[in-house]
C-alpha positions in Angstrom: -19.3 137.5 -60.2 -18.6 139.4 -63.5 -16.9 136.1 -64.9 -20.2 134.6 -64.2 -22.6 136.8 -65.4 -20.2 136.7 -68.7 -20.5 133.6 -69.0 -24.4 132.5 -68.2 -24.9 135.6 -71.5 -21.9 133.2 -73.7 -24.3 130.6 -73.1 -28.0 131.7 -72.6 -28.3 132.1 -76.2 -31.9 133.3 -77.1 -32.3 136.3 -74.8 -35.8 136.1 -72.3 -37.1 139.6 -71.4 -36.1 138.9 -67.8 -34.2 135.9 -66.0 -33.2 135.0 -62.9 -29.3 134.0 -62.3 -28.4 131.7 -59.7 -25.2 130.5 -58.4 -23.5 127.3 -57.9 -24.8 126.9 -54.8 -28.2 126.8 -56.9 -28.7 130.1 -54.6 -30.5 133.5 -56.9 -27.7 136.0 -57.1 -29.9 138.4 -59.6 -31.4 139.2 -62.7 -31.1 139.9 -65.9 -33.5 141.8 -68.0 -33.2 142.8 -71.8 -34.1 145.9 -73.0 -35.7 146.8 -76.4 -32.4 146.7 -78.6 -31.2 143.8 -76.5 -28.9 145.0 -74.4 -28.8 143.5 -71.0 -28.6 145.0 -67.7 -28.1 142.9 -64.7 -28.8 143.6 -61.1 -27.6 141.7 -58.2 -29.7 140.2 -55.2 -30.7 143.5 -53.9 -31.9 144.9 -57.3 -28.9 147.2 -57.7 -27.3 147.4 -60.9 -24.6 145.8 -61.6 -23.6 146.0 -65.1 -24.6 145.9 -68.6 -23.9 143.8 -71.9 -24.5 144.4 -75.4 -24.1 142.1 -78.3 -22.5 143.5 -81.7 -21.7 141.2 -84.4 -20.7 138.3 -82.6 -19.1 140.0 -80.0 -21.0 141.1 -76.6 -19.1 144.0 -74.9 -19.4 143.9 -71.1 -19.6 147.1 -68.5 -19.8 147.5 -65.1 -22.3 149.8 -63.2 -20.6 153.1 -64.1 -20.4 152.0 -68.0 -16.9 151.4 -68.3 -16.2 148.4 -70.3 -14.5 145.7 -68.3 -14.7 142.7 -71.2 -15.4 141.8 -74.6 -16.2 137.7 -75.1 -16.5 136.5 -79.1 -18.6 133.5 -80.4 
């Protein structure tokens, strides 16, 4: 699910406020929302969170619910 989420914020490019994620099965696994200094937080089906992302630069840093980073992904 991470690799996912990684990926939909590689390729979302402009950033909504909120925005629903689905699946591959075309199913909603969560959301996404962006806060103020666009960083994202995502929560998963169940509105827990999940994780957050932040974009420095070219490169978005990703961390999981604790804020440990767990990825880093460059345009």
């Amino acid at each position: 699910m991470i690799k996912f989420l990684m990926l939909s914020i590689l390729l979302a490019g402009a950033a909504h406020a909120d925005e629903r994620l689905y699946g591959p099965d075309g199913r909603s696994i969560g959301t996404a929302s962006t806060d103020s200094t666009g960083n994202r937080r995502f929560y998963d089906d169940r509105g827990r969170s999940v994780g957050t992302s932040s974009t420095r630069g070219g490169t978005t840093t990703f961390y999981d619910a604790r804020g440990r980073m767990i990825g880093k992904a460059t345009r």
